[in-house]
N, C-alpha and C positions, 0 to 999 in steps of 0.2 A: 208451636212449642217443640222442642226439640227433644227426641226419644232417645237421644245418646247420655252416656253416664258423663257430667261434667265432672274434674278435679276438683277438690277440696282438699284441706289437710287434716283435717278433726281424727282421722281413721289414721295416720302413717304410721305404720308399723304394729297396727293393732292385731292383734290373731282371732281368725275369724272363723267360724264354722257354720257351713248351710248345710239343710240338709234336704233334699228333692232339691241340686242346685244342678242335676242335668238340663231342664226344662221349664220352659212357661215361668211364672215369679221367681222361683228358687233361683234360676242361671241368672235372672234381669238382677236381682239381688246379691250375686256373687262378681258378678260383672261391676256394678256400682262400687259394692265395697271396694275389689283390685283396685277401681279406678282412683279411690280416693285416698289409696294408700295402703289398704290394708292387708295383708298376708292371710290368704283364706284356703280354707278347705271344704272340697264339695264332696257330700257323701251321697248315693244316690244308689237305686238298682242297678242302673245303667247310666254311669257317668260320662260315658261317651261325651255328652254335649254340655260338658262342663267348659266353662268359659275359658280362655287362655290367661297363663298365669295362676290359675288356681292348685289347688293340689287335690288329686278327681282323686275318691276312694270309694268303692263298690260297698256296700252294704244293703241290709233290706231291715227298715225299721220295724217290723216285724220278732225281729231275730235279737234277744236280748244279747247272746254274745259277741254278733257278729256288729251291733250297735258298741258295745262298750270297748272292741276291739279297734273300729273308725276312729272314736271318739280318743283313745290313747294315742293312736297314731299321730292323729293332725295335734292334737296339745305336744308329744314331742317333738315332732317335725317344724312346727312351728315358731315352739319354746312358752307353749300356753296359750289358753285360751283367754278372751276377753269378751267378747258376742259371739252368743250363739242368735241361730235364725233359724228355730222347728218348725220347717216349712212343709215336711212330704206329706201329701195326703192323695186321698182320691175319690172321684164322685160317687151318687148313686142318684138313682131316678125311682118316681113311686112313690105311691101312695104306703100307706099302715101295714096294708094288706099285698101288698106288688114284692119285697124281697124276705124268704125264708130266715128262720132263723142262722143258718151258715152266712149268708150275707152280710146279715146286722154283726156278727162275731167278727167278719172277715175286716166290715168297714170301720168297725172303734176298734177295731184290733192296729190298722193304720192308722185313722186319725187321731184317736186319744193316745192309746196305749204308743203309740211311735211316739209322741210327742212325749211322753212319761217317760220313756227309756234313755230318747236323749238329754233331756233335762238330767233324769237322773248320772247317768255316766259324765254328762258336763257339770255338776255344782261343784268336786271339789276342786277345777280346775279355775271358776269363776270366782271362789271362796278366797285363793288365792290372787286371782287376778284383781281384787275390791279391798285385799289387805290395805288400809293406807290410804284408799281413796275411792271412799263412797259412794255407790252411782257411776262409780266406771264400769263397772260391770254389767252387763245387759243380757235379760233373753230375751227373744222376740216371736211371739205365737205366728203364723199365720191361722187364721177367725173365717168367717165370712160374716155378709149380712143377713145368712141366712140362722145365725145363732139369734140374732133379735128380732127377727121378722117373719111372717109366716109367709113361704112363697109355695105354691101348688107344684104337685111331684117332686118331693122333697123331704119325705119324713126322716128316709134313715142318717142321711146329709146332714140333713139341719139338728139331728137328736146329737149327732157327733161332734157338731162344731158349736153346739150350745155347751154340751158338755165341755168343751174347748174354751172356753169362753168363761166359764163358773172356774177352772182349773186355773186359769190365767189371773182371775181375781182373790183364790185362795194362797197361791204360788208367790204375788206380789205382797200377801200379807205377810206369813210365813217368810218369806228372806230378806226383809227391805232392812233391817237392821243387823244385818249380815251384808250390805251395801250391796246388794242386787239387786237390780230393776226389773221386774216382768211386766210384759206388757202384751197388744196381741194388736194386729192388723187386721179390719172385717173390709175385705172387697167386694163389693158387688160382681156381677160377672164381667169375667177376666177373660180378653180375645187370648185364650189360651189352648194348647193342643187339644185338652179333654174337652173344651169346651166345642175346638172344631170337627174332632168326632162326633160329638152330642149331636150338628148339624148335618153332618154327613148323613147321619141314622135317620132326621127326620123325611118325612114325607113330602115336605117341600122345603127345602133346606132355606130358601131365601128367605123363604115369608117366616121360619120358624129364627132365622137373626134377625130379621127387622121386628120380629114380637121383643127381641131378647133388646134390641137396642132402646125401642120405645120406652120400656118400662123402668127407664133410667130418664132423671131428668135431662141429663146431656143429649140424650138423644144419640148414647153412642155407646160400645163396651170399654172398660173400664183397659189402659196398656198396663203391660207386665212391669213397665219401666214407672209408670205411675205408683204402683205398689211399692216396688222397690225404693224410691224414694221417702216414701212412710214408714218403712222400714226401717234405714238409715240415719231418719231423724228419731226414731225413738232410739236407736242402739248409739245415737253417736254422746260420748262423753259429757257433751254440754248440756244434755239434756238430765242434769243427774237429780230435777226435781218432779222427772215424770216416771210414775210407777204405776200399777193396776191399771193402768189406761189402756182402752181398744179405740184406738183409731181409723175412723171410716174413708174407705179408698171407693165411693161407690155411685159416683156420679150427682150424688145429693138420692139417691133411692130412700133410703131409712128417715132423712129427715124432712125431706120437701112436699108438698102437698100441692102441683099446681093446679090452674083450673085448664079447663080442655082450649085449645087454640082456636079464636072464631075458624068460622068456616066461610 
């Protein structure tokens, strides 16, 4: 299978906005869109490693103004929005008891509340972009599987992207007759930077991937380009009869049950 973004036309000329599209999904996601046409904009802490061809803008989603300031930019640089992709988030590890309440503030302050601020500064850009034709307009969560799933050291993570997840399904009700589609993408784990930190930290970094690989039916982590492709297909135009929908990128983890391999 090949990891590179193939052309398509469905995207040409569509104005686009990622947001964590320096790194890991967000850039594999910005990278797809350019390729298939689309005029995008990547907002990030650090957009350094925003893809070529995009239009890199520094923001920290965090920061309501400095979100609604990105978010004007790329709509006129562009000439408007039509997809968005609320992508930036970031991990935690631990039990109930393992991170402080500054923590839990710090990490739904990223994962929800980021995702609420771009949403919010993008709808009357998409409200416009839907005049006239319904289901062209798309946001796209990124979810994980760990919003449906209970995985160990994981609570403050999985409490933010469950929340993620309930947001994604009241958002797609709320605007479907305003022709905006929400939807959200849940990956399993993603061979991704945070995630190769994660290994770095552990105590035996091999044996702590090969646990992380096993417990995916694939037998493998989930690529950034993989995602990205699920992405694409929810936000792309043709798709204007899928809405509320979370789409799993996770190797079959959420829904397979197999039996153990003789031995």
């Amino acid at each position: 299978m090949s990891r590179s973004p193939q052309p398509a036309g469905a995207f040409e000329g569509v104005p686009a906005l990622v947001t964590g599209g320096g790194s890991g999904i967000g850039a594999a996601v910005a990278a797809l869109l350019t390729a298939r046409g689309a005029r995008v904009a990547v907002l990030d802490r650090d957009p350094g490693g925003a893809p070529e061809g995009t239009l890199a803008l520094e923001a920290d989603v965090t920061d309501e103004g400095a979100v609604r300031a990105a978010v004007e930019r790329a709509a006129a640089e562009l000439g408007g929005l039509q997809v968005v992709v609320a992508n930036a988030g970031i991990g935690a590890t631990g039990t109930v008891e393992d991170n402080d309440d500054e923590e839990w503030r710090h990490v739904l302050d990223v994962n929800l509340l980021g995702v609420v601020r771009t949403d919010r500064a993008a709808l009357p850009h998409l409200r416009r972009a839907a005049a006239g034709r319904p289901g062209a307009a798309s946001l796209t969560h990124t979810c994980s599987i760990a919003a449906t799933a209970g995985l160990p050291q994981r609570a403050l993570y999985s409490a933010s992207k469950g929340a993620l997840y309930s947001l994604t399904l009241a958002m797609a009700a709320d605007h479907v007759r305003e022709g905006i589609r929400v939807n959200c993408v849940n990956p399993g784990t993603v061979d991704t930077p945070w995630v190769g930190r994660l290994l770095d930290r552990a105590q035996d970094p091999a044996a702590e991937r090969a646990a992380l690989e096993a417990r995916q039916p694939t037998g493998r982590l989930v690529w950034p380009e993989e995602v990205a492709e699920a992405v694409a297909h929810l936000a792309d135009p043709r798709a204007g009869a899928v809405t509320g929908t979370a789409l799993a990128v996770d190797g079959g983890m959420q829904g397979l049950r197999l039996r153990p391999e003789p031995r």
